[in-house]
C-alpha positions, 0 to 999 in steps of 0.5 A: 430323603433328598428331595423331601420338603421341608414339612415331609423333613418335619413329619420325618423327625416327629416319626423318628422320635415317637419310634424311638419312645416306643423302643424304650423299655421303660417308660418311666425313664422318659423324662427330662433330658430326654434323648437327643432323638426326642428332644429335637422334634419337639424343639422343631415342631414347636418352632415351626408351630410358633412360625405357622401360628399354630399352638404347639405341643407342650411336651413329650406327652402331648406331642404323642397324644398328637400322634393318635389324636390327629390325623395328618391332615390335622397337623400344622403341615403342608403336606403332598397330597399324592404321598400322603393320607391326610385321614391316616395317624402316626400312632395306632389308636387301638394299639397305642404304638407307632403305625407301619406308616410311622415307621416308613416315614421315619425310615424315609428320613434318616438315610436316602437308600431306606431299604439299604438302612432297614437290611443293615443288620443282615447285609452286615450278616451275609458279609459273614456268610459270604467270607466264612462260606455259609450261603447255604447256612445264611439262607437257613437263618433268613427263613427261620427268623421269617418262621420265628418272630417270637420263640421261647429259650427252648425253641430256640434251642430246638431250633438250633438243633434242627436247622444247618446253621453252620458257623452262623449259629452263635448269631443266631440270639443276637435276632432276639431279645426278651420280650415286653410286659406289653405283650402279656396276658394273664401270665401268658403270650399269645402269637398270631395265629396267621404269622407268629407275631406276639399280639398285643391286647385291644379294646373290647376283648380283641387283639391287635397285630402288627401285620396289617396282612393280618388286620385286614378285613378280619379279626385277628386271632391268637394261635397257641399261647406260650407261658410267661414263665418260658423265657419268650424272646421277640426278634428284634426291633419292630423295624427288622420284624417291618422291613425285613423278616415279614417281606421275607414271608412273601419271598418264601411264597414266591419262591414256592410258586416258582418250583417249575421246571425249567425255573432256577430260584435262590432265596437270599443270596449272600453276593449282591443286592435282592432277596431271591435270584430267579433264572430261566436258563437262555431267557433271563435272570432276575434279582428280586427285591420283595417290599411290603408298605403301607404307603405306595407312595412312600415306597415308589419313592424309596425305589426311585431314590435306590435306583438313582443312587445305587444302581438297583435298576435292573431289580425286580421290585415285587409288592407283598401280594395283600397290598394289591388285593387290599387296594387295587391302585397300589402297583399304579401308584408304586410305579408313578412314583418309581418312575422318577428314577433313570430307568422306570423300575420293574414293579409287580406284585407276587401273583404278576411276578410269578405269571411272567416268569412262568411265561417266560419259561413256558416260551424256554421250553418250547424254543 
């Protein structure tokens, strides 16, 4: 973002450039000359070694062995102390792909509305939705694609058979691709049993998923495998499964939580900024914004530059709730960050959101 140093610049580069690896089908057409993306960050990083008199790395290979060999606080930058961990790595050691962290600080650097970039494809989608007059049908695909990360041609199909997707569903495949090699175990794909993902196999017979609210203080568990044969999809990239799709889970539960008398919700709708439109009828009217980081820190400034930049500031920003549980400090942090933009930003998490409102129309009823 703008007000980056020029390290965090640095940082963001390198992180663009180990995403755009992972995104490669296939690895064996990595070589020399690589994409623009990566040759880049290599140039850069080694320049700026040779500057802070520091061995650079040599090549592709060896600046991703530096993803997942070195913690932050190992890399020849000067880096903020409050933004970043300087214990945490660039790519999972366990996995072998680019961290959530990773891929929010890539995010942070190619645009300065990272939420904006991250929802292009389905701002873009709701654009349709709103000349076509398909509210209705957008919110229908928005909840299947956070139902669905991955689906077999078949299911597809039966998806498509049994959801209202009205004129939007020949768009419906443009979310899903074939899914990788990488993901496969004896002749099968294992899901997540807690939110669908494709797992990937770990050391030591585990498995790894790339929901962190599903890592996080227990192992993670396949749900019913789906045959190789099938013809599996995965829904698009690992930054829409990040940033969008899995935020939208939280929105559902939200959603849930305010069935209320008195409470008026709408998931995903097509005019405007925010993933759920809440009103309480003569008290307020709220348009969410539901996040999910792994860095606080990350996100509060993402929030700052939203609101300085493109007026977001009347949102109500609401965190996925396992952040808060994991880590007890991540609203204060969020907020500390927010709070460089004009208007000090409305943070909660799902649980504080919800009790507000539910306050809100209790105090509706009784006036």
């Amino acid at each position: 973002m703008a007000d980056d140093s020029e390290d965090e610049r640095l940082l963001g580069v390198v992180a663009s450039a180990l995403v755009a690896i992972d995104e490669i089908a296939n690895l064996t057409t990595l070589q020399m000359p690589y994409p623009p993306v990566v040759q880049r960050a290599l140039d850069r990083i080694a320049l700026h070694c040779l500057r802070r008199h520091a061995s650079p790395p040599k090549s592709v290979p060896e600046l991703v062995r530096w993803g997942y060999q070195r913690p932050l606080g190992k890399w020849p930058l000067r880096l903020p102390c409050d933004v970043y961990s300087l214990d945490e790595y660039l790519i999972d050691q366990d996995a072998g792909v680019p961290t959530a962290l990773c891929h929010e600080v890539a995010l942070c650097a190619e645009t300065d509305n990272p939420f904006r970039e991250a929802s292009r494809q389905m701002s873009a989608m709701a654009g349709l939705a709103a000349e076509r007059n398909q509210a209705a049908a957008f919110s229908t695909m928005r909840g299947v694609l956070a139902a669905h990360p991955v689906l077999t041609n078949k299911l597809l199909n039966e998806v498509r058979f049994t959801n209202s997707l009205g004129t939007l569903d020949e768009y419906l495949g443009v979310f899903y691709r074939p899914i990788g090699l990488e993901y496969q175990l004896d002749g099968a794909v294992h899901p997540c049993a807690n939110c669908g993902t494709p797992l990937r196999p770990a050391a030591e017979q585990s498995w790894w998923c790339e929901r962190e609210e599903c890592r996080s203080g227990q192992a993670v568990s396949p749900g019913k495998a789906l045959d190789w044969d099938a013809e599996i999809l995965i829904q698009g990239s690992r930054r829409h499964r990040q940033f969008v799709s899995g935020p939208d889970r939280a929105a559902q539960r939200i959603a849930s939580g305010l069935e209320l008398p008195g409470v008026r919700v709408r998931l995903w709708p097509v005019h405007g900024p925010g993933d759920l439109l809440v009103d309480v009828p003569g008290e307020h009217t709220w348009t969410v914004m539901v996040v999910d980081w792994h860095s606080p820190a990350l996100l509060g400034k993402a929030i700052a530059a939203a609101v300085d930049r493109h007026g977001t500031d009347s949102a109500a920003w609401v965190v996925a709730q396992h952040r808060t549980r994991a880590d007890p400090g991540y609203l204060e942090i969020v907020r500390r960050h927010a709070a460089m933009a004009d208007g000090k930003p409305q943070v909660r998490d799902e649980e504080g959101f919800t009790a507000m409102v539910r306050r809100r129309s209790e105090g509706s009823e009784h006036a």
